[in-house]
C-alpha positions as CSV (number, residue, x, y, z in Angstrom):
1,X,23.9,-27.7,-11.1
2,X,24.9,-26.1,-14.5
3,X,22.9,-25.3,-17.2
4,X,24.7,-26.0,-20.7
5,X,22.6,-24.0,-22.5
6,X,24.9,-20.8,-22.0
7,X,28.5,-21.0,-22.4
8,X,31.2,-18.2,-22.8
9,X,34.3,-18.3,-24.1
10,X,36.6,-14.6,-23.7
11,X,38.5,-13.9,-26.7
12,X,40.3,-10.8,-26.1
13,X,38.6,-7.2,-24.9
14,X,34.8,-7.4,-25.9
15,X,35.4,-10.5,-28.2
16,X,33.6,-13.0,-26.7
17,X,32.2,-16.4,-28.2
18,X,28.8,-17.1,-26.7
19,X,26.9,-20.4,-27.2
20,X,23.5,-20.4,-26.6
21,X,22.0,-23.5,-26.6
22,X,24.4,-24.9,-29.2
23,X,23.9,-21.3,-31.9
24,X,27.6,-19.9,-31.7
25,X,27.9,-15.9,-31.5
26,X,30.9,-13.7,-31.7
27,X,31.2,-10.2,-30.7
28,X,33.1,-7.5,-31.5
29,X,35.7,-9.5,-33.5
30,X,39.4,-8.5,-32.9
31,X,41.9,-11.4,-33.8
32,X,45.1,-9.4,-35.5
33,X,46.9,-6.6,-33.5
34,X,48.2,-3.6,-35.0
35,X,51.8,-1.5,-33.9
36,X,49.6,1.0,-32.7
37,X,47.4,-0.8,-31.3
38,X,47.8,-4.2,-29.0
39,X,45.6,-6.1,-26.6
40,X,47.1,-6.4,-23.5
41,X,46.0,-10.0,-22.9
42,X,46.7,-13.4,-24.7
43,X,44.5,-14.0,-27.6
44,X,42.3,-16.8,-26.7
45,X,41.5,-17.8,-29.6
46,X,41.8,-17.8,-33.2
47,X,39.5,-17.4,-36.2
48,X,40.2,-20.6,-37.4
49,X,39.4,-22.1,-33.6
50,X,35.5,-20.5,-33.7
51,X,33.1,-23.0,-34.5
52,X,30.6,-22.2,-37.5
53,X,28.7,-19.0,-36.8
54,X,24.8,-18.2,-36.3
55,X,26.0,-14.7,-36.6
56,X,28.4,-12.0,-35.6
57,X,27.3,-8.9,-33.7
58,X,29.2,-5.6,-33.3
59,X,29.2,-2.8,-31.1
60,X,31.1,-0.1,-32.5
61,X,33.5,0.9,-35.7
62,X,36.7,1.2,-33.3
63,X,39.5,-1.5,-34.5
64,X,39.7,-3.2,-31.3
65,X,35.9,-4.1,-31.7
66,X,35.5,-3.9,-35.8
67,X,38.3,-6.1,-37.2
68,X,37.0,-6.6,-40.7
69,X,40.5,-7.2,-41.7
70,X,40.7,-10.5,-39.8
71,X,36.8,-11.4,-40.6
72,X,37.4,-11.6,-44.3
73,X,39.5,-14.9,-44.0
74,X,35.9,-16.2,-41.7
75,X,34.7,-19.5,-43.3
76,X,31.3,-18.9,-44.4
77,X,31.5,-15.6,-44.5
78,X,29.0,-15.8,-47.4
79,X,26.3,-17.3,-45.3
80,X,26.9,-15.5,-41.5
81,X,24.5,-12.9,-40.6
82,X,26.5,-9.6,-39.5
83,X,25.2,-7.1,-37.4
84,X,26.1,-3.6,-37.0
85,X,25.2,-0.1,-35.7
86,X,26.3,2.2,-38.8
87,X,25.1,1.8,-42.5
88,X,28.8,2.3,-43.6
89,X,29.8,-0.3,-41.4
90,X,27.3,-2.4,-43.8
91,X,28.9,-1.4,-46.8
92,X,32.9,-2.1,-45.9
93,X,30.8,-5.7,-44.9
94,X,29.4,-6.4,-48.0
95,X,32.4,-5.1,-49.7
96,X,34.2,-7.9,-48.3
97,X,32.3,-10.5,-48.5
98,X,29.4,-10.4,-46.3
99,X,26.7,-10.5,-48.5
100,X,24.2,-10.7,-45.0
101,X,25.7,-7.7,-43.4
102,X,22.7,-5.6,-41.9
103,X,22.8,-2.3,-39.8
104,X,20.3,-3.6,-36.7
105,X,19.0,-0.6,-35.5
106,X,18.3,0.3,-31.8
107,X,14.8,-2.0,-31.0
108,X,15.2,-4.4,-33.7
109,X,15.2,-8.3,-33.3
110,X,16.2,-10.7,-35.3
111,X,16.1,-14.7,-34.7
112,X,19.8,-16.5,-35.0
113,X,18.3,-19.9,-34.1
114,X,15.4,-21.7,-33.2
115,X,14.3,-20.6,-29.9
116,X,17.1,-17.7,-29.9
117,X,16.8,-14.0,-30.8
118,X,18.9,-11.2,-30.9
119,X,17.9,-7.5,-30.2
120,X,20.1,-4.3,-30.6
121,X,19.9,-1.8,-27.4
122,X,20.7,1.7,-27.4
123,X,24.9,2.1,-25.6
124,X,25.3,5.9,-26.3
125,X,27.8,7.1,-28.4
126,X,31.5,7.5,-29.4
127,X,32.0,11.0,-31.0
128,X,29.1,11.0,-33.7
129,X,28.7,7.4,-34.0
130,X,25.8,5.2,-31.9
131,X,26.8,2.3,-30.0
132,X,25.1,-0.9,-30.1
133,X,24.1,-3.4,-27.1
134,X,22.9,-6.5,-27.5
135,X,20.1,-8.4,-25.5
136,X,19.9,-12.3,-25.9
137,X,17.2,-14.8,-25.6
138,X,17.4,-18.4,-25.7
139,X,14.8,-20.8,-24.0
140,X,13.9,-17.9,-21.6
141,X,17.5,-17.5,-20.3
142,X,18.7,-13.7,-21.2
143,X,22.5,-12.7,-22.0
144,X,23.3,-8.9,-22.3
145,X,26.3,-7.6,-23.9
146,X,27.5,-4.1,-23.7
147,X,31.0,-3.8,-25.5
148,X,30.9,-0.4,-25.4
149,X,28.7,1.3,-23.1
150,X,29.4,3.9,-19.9
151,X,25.7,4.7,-18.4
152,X,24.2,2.6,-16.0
153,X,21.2,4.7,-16.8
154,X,20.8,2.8,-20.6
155,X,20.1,-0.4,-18.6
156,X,17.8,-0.1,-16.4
157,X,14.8,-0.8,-18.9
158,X,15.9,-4.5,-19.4
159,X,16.7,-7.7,-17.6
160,X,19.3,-10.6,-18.1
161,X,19.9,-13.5,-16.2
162,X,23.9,-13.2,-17.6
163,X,25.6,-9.7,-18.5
164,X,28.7,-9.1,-20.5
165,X,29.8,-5.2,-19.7
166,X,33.7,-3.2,-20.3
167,X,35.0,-2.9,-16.3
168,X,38.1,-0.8,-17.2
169,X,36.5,2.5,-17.3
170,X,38.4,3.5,-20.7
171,X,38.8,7.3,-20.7
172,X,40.9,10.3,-23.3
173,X,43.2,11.9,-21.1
174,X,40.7,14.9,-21.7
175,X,36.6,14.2,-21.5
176,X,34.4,11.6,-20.5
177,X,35.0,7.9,-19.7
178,X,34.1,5.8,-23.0
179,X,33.4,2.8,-21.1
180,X,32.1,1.6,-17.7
181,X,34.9,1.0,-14.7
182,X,34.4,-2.0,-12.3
183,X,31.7,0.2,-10.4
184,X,29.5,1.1,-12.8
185,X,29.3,-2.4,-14.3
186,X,28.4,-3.9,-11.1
187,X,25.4,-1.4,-10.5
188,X,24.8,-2.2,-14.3
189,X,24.5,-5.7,-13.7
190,X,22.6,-5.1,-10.8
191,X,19.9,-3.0,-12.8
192,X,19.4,-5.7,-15.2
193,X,18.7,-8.2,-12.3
194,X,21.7,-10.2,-13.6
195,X,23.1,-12.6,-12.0
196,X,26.2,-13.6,-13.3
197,X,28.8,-10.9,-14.7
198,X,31.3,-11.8,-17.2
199,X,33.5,-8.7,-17.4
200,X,34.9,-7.5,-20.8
201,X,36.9,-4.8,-22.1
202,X,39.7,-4.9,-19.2
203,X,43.0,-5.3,-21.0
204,X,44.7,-2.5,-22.0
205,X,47.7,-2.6,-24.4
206,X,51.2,-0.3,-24.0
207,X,50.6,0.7,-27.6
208,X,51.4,4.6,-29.3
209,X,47.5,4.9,-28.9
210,X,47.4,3.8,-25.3
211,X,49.1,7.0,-23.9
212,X,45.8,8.8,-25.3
213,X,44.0,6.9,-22.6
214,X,44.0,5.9,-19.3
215,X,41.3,3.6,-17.3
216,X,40.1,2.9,-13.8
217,X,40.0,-0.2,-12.7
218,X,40.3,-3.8,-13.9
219,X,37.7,-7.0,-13.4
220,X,39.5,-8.0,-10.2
221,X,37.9,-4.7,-8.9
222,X,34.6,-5.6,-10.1
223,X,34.8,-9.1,-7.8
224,X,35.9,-7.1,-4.7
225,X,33.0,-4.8,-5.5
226,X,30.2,-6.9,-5.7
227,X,27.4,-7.7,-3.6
228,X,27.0,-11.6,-2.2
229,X,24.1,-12.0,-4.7
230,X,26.0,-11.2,-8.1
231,X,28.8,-13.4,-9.0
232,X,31.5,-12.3,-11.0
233,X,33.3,-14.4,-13.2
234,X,36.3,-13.1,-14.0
235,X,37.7,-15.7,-17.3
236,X,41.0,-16.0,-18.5
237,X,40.9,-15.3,-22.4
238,X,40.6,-19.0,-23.9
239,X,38.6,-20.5,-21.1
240,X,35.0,-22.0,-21.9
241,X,32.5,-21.6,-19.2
242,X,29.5,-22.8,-18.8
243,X,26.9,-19.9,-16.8
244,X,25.2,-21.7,-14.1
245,X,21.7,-22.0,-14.1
């Protein structure tokens, strides 16, 4: 049987369209590539595809999750609740056009919809700035999304029934891994008692700012890795699916 009440759509990396029960979300935004910068992947689709918006929600100011260039041609921009982890990230926002731009701080919740909420989860850090997870609720079902999260550790203290975590294990060629590789978002998933995982941030562009970078391990790993018990769903950019109940 398959419950409509969560659907997923991968746009590219950790821009994902969820739809929970009908309210329409987008993550980390990233619709226009840059020369130094590409995605690796198809784009699946574009802004002028997305259906209107209960509100976007972002992890992190890197381009590749923080396209504000793209999200200033968004059709009611003027009326879309933004959410982000910085308080200068609120200000470029409102600066173009997002009047509802809000920095949602680690253990606040905000309602998107009747029925759904939305609370920001501590993901670590990048350099100096603080990463945002999401947690989702809607009719009792729970989504997690981590765009941009490495510890397994920084999940343990919630539950979802679907989680959205990075499986390419993005790391500088020198220090840590920024992001979790196909291992650690299995055990991730399996610490939130998910389960379904939808694996994100997997593409990697051949970009000037790739050979920074190197990662280990693709969403294909994650299937081979997983126990009987999770399922992986490894979605083609562009594809809609529908979790199962």
């Amino acid at each position: 049987m398959i419950n409509p009440s969560i659907a997923i759509t991968r746009v590219v990396n950790s821009c994902v369209l969820l739809e929970l029960d009908g309210h329409a979300v987008l993550t980390d935004p990233w619709f226009v590539e840059r020369r130094w910068l590409r995605r690796g992947e198809p784009l699946g689709l574009e802004l002028h595809d997305l259906p209107p918006l209960a509100a976007v929600v972002v992890t992190n100011p890197a381009t590749n999750h923080w396209d504000l260039r793209a999200l200033r041609g968004l059709p009611a921009k003027d009326t879309t609740p933004l959410y982000v982890p910085a308080a200068g990230m609120v200000r470029r926002a409102r600066a173009a056009g997002f009047p509802r731009a809000e920095r949602l701080s680690w253990g606040e919740t905000r309602d998107i919809g009747p029925g759904v909420t939305v609370r920001a989860v501590p993901a670590g850090r990048t350099l100096m700035w603080p990463n945002n997870a999401y947690a989702f609720e809607a009719d009792g079902r729970r989504v997690f999304f981590g765009g941009e999260i490495a510890d397994v550790a920084l999940l343990e203290r919630h539950r979802a029934d679907v989680a959205l975590l990075p499986v390419n294990g993005l790391r500088p060629r020198f220090g840590p891994r920024l992001v979790m590789g196909p291992g650690q978002a299995v055990a991730g998933a399996s610490a939130l008692g998910a389960r379904v995982l939808v694996p994100v941030h997997d593409a990697h562009g051949h970009d000037p700012l790739s050979r920074l970078f190197r990662t280990e391990g693709t969403a294909a790993d994650a299937v081979r890795l997983a126990p009987r018990d999770l399922l992986v769903r490894d979605l083609p950019t562009g594809e809609r699916w529908e979790a199962p109940c």
